[in-house]
Every structure is written in C-alpha cells, then in structure tokens.
C-alpha positions in Angstrom: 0.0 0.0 0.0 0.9 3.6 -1.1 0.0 6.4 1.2 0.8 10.4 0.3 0.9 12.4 3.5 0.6 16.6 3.0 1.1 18.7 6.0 1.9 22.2 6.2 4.9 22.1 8.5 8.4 20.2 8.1 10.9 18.6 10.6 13.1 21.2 10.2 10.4 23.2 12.2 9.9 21.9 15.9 6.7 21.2 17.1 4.5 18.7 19.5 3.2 16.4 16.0 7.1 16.1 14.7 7.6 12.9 16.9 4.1 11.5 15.9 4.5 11.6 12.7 8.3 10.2 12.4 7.2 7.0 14.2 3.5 6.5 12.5 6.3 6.5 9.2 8.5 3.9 10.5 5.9 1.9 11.5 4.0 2.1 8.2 7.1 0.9 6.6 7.8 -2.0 8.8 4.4 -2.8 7.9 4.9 -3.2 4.3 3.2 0.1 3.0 5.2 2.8 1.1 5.1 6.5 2.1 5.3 10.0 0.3 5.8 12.8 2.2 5.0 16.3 1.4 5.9 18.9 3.7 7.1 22.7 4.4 10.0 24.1 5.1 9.6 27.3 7.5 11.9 27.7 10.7 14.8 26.0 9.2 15.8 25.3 13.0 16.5 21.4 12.1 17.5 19.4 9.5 15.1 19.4 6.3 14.2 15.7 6.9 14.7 13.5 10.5 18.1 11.3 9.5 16.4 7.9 10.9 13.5 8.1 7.9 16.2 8.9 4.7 17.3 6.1 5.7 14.1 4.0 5.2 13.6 1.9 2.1 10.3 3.0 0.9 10.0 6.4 2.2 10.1 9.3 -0.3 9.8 12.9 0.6 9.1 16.6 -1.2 10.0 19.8 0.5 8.6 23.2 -0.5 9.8 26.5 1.2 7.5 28.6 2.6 7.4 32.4 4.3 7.8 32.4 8.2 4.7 34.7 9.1 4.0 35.3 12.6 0.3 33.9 13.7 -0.7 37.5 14.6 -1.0 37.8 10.5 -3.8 35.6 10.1 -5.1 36.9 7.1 -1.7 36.9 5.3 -0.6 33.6 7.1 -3.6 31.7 6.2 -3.7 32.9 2.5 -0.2 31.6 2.1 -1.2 28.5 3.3 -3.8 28.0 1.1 -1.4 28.7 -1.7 1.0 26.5 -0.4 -1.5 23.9 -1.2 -2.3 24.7 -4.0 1.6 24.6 -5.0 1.9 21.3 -3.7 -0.6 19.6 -6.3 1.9 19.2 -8.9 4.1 17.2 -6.3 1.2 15.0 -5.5 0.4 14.1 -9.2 4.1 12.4 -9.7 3.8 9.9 -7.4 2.4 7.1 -9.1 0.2 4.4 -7.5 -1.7 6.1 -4.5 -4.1 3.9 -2.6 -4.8 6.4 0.0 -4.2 10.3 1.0 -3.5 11.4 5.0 -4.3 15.2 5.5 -2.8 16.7 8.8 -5.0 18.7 10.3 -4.2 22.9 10.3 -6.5 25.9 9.4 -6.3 25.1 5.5 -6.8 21.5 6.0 -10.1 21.8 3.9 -8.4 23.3 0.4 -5.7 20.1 0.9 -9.1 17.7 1.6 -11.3 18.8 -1.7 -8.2 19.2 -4.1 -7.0 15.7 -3.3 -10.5 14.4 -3.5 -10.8 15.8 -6.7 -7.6 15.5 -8.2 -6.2 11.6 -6.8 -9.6 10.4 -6.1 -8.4 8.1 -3.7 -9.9 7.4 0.0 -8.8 10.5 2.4 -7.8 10.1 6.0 -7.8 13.2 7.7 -6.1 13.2 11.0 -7.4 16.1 13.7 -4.6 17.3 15.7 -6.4 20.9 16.5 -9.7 21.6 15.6 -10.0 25.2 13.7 -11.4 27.1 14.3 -12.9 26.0 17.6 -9.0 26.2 18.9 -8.7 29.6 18.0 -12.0 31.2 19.2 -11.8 29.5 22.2 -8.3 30.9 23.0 -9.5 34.4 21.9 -7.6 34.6 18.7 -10.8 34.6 16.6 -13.3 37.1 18.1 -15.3 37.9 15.2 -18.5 35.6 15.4 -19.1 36.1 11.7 -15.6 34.8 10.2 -15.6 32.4 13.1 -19.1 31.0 11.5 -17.6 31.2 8.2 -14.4 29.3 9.2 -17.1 26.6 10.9 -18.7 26.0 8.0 -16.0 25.7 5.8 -14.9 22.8 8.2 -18.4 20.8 7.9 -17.0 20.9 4.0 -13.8 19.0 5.3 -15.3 16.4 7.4 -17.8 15.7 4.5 -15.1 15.0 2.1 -13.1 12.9 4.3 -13.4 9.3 4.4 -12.4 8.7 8.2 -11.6 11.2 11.0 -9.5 10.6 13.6 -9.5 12.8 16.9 -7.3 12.6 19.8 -9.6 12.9 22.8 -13.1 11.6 23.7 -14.1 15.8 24.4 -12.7 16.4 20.4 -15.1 13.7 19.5 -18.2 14.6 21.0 -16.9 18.6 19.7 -16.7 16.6 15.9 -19.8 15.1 17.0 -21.8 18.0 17.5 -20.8 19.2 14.3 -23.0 16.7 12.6 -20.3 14.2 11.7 -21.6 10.6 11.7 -20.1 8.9 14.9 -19.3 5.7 12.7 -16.9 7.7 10.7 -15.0 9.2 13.4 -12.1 7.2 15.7 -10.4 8.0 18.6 -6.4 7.7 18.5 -4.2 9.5 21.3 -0.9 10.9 20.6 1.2 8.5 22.1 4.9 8.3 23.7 7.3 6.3 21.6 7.7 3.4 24.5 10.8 1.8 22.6 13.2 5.3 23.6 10.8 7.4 26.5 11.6 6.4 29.7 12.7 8.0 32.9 15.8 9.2 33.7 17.7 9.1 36.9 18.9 12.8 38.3 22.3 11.8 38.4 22.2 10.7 35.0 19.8 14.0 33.7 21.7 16.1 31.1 19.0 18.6 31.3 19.5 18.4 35.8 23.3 18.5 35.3 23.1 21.3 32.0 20.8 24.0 34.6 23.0 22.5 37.6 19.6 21.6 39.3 19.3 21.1 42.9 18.2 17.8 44.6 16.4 20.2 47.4 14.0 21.8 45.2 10.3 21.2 44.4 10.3 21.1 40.2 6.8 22.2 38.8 7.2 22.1 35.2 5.3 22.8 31.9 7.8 22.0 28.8 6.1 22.8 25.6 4.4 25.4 23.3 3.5 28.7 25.1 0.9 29.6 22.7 -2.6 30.7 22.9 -4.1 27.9 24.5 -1.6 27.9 27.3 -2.3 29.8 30.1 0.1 31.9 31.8 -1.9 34.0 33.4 -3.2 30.9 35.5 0.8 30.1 36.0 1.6 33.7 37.3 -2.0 33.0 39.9 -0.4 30.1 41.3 3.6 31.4 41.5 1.7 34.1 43.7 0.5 32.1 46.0 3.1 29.8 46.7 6.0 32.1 46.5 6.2 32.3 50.3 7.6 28.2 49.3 11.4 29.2 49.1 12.0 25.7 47.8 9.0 25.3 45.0 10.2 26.5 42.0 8.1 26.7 38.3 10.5 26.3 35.3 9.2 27.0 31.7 10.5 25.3 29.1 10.0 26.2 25.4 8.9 28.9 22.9 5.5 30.1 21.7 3.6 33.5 21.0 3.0 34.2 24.5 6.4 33.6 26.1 7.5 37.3 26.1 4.7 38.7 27.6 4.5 36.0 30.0 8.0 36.8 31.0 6.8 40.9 31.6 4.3 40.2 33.5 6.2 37.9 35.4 8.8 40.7 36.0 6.0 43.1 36.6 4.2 41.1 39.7 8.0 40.4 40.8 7.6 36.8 40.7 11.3 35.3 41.2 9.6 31.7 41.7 9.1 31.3 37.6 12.6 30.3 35.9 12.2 30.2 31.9 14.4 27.8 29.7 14.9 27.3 25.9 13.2 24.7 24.1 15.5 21.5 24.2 16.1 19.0 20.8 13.7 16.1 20.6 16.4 13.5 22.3 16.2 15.6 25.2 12.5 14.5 25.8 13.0 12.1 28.3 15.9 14.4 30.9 13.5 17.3 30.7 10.4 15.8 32.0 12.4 13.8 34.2 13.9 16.8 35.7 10.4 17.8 37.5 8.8 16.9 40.5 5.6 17.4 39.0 4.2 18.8 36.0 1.5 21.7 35.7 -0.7 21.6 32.4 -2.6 24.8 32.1 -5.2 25.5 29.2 -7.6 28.2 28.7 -11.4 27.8 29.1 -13.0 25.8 26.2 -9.7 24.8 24.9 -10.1 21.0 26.1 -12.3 19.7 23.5 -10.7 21.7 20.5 -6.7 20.2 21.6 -5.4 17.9 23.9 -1.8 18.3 25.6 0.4 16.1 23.6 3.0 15.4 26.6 0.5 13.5 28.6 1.9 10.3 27.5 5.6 11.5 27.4 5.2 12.6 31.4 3.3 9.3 32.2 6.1 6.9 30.6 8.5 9.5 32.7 7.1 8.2 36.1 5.9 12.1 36.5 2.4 13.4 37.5 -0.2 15.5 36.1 -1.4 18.5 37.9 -4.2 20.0 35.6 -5.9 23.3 35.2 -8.4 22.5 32.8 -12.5 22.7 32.1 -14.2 20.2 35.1 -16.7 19.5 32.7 -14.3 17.5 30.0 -13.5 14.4 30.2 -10.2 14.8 30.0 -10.7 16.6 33.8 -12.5 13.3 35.1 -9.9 10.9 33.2 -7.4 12.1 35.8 -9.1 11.3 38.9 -10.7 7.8 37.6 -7.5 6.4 37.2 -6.0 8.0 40.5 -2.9 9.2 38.4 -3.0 13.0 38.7 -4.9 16.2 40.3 -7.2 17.7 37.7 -8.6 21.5 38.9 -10.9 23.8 37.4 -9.0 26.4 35.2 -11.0 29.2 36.5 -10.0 28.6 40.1 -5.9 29.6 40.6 -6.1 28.2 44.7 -7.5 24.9 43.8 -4.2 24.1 41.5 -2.2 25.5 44.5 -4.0 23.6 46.7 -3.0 20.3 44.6 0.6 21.1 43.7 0.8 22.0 47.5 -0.5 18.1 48.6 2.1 16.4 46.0 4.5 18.6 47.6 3.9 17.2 51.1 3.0 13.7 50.3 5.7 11.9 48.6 4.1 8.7 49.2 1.2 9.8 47.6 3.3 11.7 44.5 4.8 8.1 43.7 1.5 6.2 43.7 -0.3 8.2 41.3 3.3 8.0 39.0 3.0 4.6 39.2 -1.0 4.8 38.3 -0.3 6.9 35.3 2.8 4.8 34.4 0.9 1.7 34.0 -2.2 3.5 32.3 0.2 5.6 29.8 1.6 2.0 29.2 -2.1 0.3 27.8 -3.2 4.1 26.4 -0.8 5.9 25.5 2.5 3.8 23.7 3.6 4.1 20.3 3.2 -0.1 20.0 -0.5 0.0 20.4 -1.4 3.1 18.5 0.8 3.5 15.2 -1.2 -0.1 14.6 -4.7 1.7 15.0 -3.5 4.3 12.1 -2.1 1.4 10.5 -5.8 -1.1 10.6 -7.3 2.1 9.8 -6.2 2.7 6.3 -6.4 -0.8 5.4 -10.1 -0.6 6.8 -10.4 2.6 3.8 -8.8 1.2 1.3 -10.5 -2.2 1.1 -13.6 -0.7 1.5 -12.9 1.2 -1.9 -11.5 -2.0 -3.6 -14.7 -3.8 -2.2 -16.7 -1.2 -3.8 -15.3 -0.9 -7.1 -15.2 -4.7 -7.1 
C-alpha cells in the first residue's frame, strides 16, 4: 500500500506532531506500505528531513519552502497557506500508485481535503490534531463571530469529504460530534509516547538536571512545551503568587511560543522570582527534561479542552511524572485524571485549587509516587507508540478495502 501524506509544517520546524509523525512513518514501513511525504520548510531550525527516515527503504519525501509569518497575521498567514497547497498539487500528481491520502489537520486542511479528492480520487484520512477554528476562538484569537461561522462551516465541508476522521480525545469527538459528523466515521487515537526510547531518567544521569546544575532540594513544577494561545500563563503567574512564600518550589518554563514574552513581563512586573524560563530542548532531550520535575503543571484556557489535547501527557506518564491540571471540570479529560488516580485535575477558573494540589504532592511523597506509578501503567495500555501507530495502521487498510470492495 501507497499512502501520500501533506502537512503544512516540516521537521526542520519543531513542534509537538514532529515525533508523531516520524514513528506513524516507521511503523507504516515495517508494515509493508510505502510512504510519500510532502511537507514545508519554515523555521529551518533542524534538518530538512529527521536522519532515521532517509534512511528507510520506501520512504520518499518533497520539501517546499514557505514564508515564516508570525500567527498574529492571520489573514496573510492563512492565504499563504492556502497557496502552499495549491503549489503542492503538482508534487502529489508524480507519485504514481496512490491507494490512499493522509491530511494533517491545520486551518487550511479543507483546500488540501477537496483538491486531493478531486484530483487523486483516492480514500482520504484526515487526522485532527487541532480543531479550527474552535481552537482559536476558544483561546480568543478569533473574536469575530461572523468569520468564526464562516471558518465553521468551511470545516463541515472537510469532514464531508473525508473518508475517516481521527480525533485525539473523547471531548474532540463529542466537539466533531456536535458538528453533525456521523459517529461511525470518526475514531479515537491518542498521541502516544514512543515506549521503545521514553523512559525515565535518573537525576544523576539528567543532562537537562546536570546542563541548569539543578538542585536535589527543590520542588520542580514544570510545563515543557508550546507557550501559545491555549496555554495559560496567566493561571501560571496565579499560582507562582501564592506559593511564593515556598522558598523551595520553583516553576521552570520550558520552550517557545507566541506568549512567552509577555508572559516573561508580567512575570517581571508582579516580581515573581519563583518562575525560571528555559529554551526549548532537541527532541532526544524529551526524556531528561520531563524527568527533571517533580511534578508537571498543564494549564489550558477555558473551552480549549475539546478543541486540543496536551500532547506530553503520555511523554510525562512513561516519565514516572504526575499531572497536575488546570483544565475545564466538565471535560472528560478533567474526570480521566481522577478515575484512574494518576493526577490532580482543577478547574481552570480557580488559581487556589491548582495550588492547593501542587501543595498536597509537595507534602506527600508517598502519595506523589502512587499516582506516578497509576499513570505509568495506564500511559503503558493508552498511551504507547506499540498499540497506537497499529490503529492508524488497521485504519487505512479498513479505507482502502472498502474502496476495492466497492469498485469490485
């Protein structure tokens, strides 16, 4: 089996779907399929292609450039995108024998969905990392309520043309749901941790603990990632406030993302010397950073839940590290936590409440390495590469014998 994959971004730009997508590749191979890449080069902060997959037998890969334009353009950014696309179609026609096109989800997904469709005629997978625009209304990046409408709509087009969805949370399916997608087309498929190189690593072995010379008498809370618009630092400076009478609880930042500066001025306004920020780290680095925490704090806007999920889950629970969550108490996500006694989930409208939890953790060790162990084991079944790159895998043998059947 032949499978073309377009997505707007490229390896040589970092981000949370790079590690996804490398292993869903080398697993597709080692399953006997044969895959055509087509991505964008934008950051050129890493190589143009990850060195493990040129060296795959079977993989085959197009690069176009594209402008670096900062999200605040959205107008500008988006049109580019679209015409990005639209530039890519004479890549996709040269590749010969396609049983089967997978669309990454991003704001433009739909123009990359019809043309396909139109063009290949083949059975589409589209793959929802983020839903737009639901992501950026919710995060306040979209206020107009007529664009927004326009945007929604436009996404009912992409869901119709696609073949089979996949969302990465029960809350994104219900939000997919409610969109009027039929629930027989839609799956759910987590983004996992690659469970053949994530593991823990001991402190005196960290190179992230010995790089910051880190101290063994210190209380780590940590959120490693994207600072963007779903993240929410204002719910990060809340908390520093009120524990910053703890000398030895310390919050450490690690990454890049739209909101980092101002985060960073506000947390020099409010005089906050409790909040330490770090540079992102290379993808091998995955497994010393988030073992360099005591315990991790994921905070996400209001309504943000059900339109994107936080990709490190999985990466923290192989890690042996636990959850502290400021998230919507109505999602599921939220509940997940407390079911499985492997984290503290608060409401993200209530700053003392995620005190409150960080501060228990803090005093009951005991406690901290029960729910680690919890979460360990549940990231295990859930979570790992080994059970989910098959899903993706079953799935578009499930598409494209249903066409064969069809035209047979």
């Amino acid at each position: 089996m032949k499978v073309l994959i377009q997505r707007t971004s490229g390896f040589d730009t970092p981000g949370p779907s790079n590690h996804l997508l490398k292993a869903l590749i080398e697993d597709m191979i080692s399953a006997g399929f044969s895959v055509h890449l087509v991505q964008a080069s934008i950051k050129k902060i890493g190589e143009e292609m990850n060195s493990d997959l040129k060296k795959l037998d079977g993989f085959t890969w197009d690069t176009l450039e594209r402008k670096d334009i900062p999200k605040n353009r959205f107008v500008r950014r988006y049109l580019e995108e679209v015409q990005y696309t639209f530039r890519s179609v004479k890549y996709w026609k040269k590749v010969n024998d396609i049983d089967a096109v997978y669309i990454i989800s991003c704001p433009t997904a739909l123009y990359g969905i019809v043309l396909t469709k139109i063009i290949l005629k083949k059975p589409l997978f589209y793959g929802i990392q983020d839903m737009f625009p639901g992501s950026a209304v919710n995060s306040g990046v979209m206020g107009n309520r007529f664009i927004a409408k326009i945007f929604y709509l436009l996404q009912k087009i992409a869901y119709r043309y696609s073949d089979i969805i996949t969302v990465i949370s029960e809350d994104m399916k219900n939000k997919v749901v409610e969109q009027g997608v039929p629930e027989k087309k839609i799956f759910m498929i987590v983004n996992w941790f690659d469970d053949r190189t994530v593991h823990e690593v001991l402190w005196e072995e960290n190179r992230f603990v010995k790089k910051y010379n880190l101290s063994t008498k210190k209380f780590y809370v940590q959120y490693a990632g994207t600072m963007g618009y779903v993240f929410d630092y204002k719910m990060v400076l809340a908390v520093a406030e009120l524990l910053k009478e703890y000398n030895d609880i310390e919050f450490h930042m690690i990454g890049q993302g739209s909101q980092k500066e101002v985060f960073i001025e506000e947390k020099s306004k409010q005089k906050l010397d409790n909040i330490y920020f770090f540079p992102l780290e290379p993808q091998n680095m995955v497994s010393d950073v988030y073992s360099a925490c005591s315990i991790c704090m994921i905070p996400l806007k209001k309504r943000i839940i059900g339109n994107s999920v936080p990709s490190k889950a999985g990466l923290l629970m192989m890690c042996n590290r636990v959850i502290v969550n400021s998230v919507d108490s109505d999602s599921e996500y939220f509940k997940m936590f407390s079911e499985y006694d492997m984290g503290i989930s608060a409401s993200n409208d209530d700053p003392k409440a995620v005190a409150d939890a960080i501060l228990e953790l803090y005093r009951d060790e005991d406690e901290r390495q029960r729910m680690a162990k919890n979460a360990h084991e549940f990231g295990e079944k859930y979570y790992s590469r080994t059970v989910n790159t098959k899903k993706f895998i079953d799935l578009f043998h499930l598409i494209v014998d249903k066409k064969n059947r069809t035209e047979g």
